[in-house]
N, C-alpha and C positions, 0 to 999 in steps of 0.2 A: 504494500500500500504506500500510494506517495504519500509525503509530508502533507500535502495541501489537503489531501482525503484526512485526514485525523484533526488540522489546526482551524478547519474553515466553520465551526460546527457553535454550539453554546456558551465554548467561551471566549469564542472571538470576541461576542455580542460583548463581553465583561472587559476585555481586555483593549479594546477600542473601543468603547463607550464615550471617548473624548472626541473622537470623530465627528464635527455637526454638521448637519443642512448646511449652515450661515459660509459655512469655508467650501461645501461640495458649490453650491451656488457663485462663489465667488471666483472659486480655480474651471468651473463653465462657462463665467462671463468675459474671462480672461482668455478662455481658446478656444472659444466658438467662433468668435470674429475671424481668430485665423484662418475656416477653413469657409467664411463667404455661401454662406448657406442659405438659399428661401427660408421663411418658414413654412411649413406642413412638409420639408424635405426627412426623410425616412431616414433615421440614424440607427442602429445598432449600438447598443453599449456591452461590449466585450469583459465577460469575466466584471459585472456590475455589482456583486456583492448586495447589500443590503437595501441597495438603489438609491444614496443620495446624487447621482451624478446625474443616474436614469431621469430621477424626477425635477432637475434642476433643468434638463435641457429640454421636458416636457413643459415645460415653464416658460422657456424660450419659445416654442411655438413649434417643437418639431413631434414626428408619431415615431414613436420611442417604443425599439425591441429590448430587453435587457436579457442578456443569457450571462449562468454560470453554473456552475458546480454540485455547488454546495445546495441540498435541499432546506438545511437549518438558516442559512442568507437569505433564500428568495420568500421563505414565508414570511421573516423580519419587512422585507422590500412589499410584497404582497399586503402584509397590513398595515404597512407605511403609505402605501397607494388606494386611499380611501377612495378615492372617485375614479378607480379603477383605469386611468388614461394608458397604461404602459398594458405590453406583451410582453410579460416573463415567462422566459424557457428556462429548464435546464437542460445544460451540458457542456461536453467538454470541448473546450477551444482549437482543443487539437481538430475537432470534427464539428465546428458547427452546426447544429439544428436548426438551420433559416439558409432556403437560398435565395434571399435579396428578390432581383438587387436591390443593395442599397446605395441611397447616395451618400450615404457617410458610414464607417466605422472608427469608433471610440475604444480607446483601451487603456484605459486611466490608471493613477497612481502606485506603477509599478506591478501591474497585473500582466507579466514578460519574464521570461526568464527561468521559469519555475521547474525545467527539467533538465536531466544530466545531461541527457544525449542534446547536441549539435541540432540534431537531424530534427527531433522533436521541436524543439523551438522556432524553429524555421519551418515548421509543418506550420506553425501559427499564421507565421507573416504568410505565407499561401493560401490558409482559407482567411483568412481579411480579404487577401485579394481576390480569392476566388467569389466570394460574394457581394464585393461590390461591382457596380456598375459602371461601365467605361468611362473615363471621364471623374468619377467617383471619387471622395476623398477623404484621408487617416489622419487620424492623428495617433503616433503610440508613445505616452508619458511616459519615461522609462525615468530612472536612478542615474545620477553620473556617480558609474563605480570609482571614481579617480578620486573625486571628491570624497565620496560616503568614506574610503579607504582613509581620508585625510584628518575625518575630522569623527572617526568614529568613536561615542560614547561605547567602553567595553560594560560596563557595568550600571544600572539601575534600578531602583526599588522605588514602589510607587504605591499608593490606594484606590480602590475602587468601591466604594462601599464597605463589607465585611472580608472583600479580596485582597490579599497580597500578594501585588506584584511584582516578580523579579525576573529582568532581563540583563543576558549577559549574547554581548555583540561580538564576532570576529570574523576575519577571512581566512576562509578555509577551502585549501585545492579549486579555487577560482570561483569560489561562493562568498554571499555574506550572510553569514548564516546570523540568525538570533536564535537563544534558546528562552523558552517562559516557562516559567514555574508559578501556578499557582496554591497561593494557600487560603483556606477558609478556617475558620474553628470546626473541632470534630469532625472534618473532612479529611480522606487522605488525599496528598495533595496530587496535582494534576502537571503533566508536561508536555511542550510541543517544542516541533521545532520550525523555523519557518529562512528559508533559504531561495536564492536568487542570486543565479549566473554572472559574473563579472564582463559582460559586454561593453566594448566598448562602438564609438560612433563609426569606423571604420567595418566594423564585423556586423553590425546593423544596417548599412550601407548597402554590403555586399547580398543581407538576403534579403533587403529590399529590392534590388535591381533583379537579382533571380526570380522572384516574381512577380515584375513585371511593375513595382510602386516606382513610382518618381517622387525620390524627398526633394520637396520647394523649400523648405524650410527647417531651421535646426535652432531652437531656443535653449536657453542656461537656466530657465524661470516660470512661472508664471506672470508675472511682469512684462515678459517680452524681451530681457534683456536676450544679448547673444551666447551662443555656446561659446563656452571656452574650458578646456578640458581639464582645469586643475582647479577653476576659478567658482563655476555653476552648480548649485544645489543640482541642477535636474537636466535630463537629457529631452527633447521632446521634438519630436520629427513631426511633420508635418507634409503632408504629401499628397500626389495625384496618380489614380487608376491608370495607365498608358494604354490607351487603344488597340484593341485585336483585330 
């Protein structure tokens, strides 16, 4: 079983709790513009988790797919989606359940990276593209590994309620792995672990072009500043479907 099968489940919900609307809203008003979209244009939210992104770009005016995983996420997302505006799937990325097209796909805050194999991960960037429509266009938020590497917290402890939280950060054989340990009273305690490939802009390059995305764009930010490889919290391509 992958990592992502055992960490995506009840106590994400606990363990990100800090997570709000206020900031999913805010990191969508910030990269929607990028990709010049109508509204009522048909976006895909990839690997959408509990749907604050889903619902922020429903908000913007677009009809909103969310797929992911996790069954414990999308019922979070489902009763988050009172007025029912979104289509949530589940499944796995490597195979998405929708074929489009669409005129956008979303694949936000580091939701990339998540398996060992090469091949696997690049399976991704192919059904992005295989589901959108010519013409069609990505955005995929990635982590700048160069950065996290620079400025990584090894060690923290935190509260969530009656939870205690302890995370301990590293890189490990081309991963940044976290490990979480939770503790409750009278409970015994709980572990995950949650891991993401060290890519960097040139090897995302590469299986962008293989199938077939043209990156127009390369951010450091949500801000819009520019990438720069030692300097930028975040990696974040931006890009257009090439014509068949």
């Amino acid at each position: 079983m992958g990592w992502y099968e055992e960490s995506f489940g009840d106590d994400y919900l606990i363990v990100y709790k800090h997570r709000d609307t206020a900031g999913a809203y805010n990191e969508v008003q910030a990269m929607i513009g990028w990709l010049g979209l109508p509204q009522g244009a048909a976006v895909l939210d990839l690997c959408c988790g509990m749907g604050r992104h889903s619902m922020a770009l429903a908000d913007f005016g677009y009809r909103v797919t969310g797929v992911d995983l996790s069954g414990v996420l999308l019922a979070e997302a489902i009763r988050r989606d009172t007025q029912g505006r979104i289509e949530w799937v589940q499944g796995d990325m490597r195979h998405i359940p929708a074929d489009g097209p669409f005129d956008a796909v979303v694949n936000l805050f580091t939701s990339f990276g998540y398996f060992r194999d090469d091949a696997e991960n690049e399976t991704v960037i192919r059904e992005i593209s295989r589901v959108l429509k010519s013409g069609g266009r990505f955005i995929i938020d990635f982590l700048n590994a160069s950065y996290v590497q620079a400025h990584l917290v090894p060690h923290s402890v935190r509260r969530e309620g009656d939870s205690l939280i302890e995370e301990n950060r590293s890189v490990e054989n081309g991963f940044i792995s976290k490990r979480i340990a939770i503790r409750e009273p009278g409970k015994p305690e709980r572990q995950y672990i949650e891991q993401v490939k060290c890519y960097g802009l040139e090897q995302l390059e590469t299986m962008a072009a293989r199938a077939k995305l043209r990156i127009d764009r390369v951010y450091g930010g949500y801000d819009g500043r520019s990438y720069e490889r030692d300097g930028s919290p975040r990696l974040i391509l931006t890009g257009t479907k090439e014509g068949t």
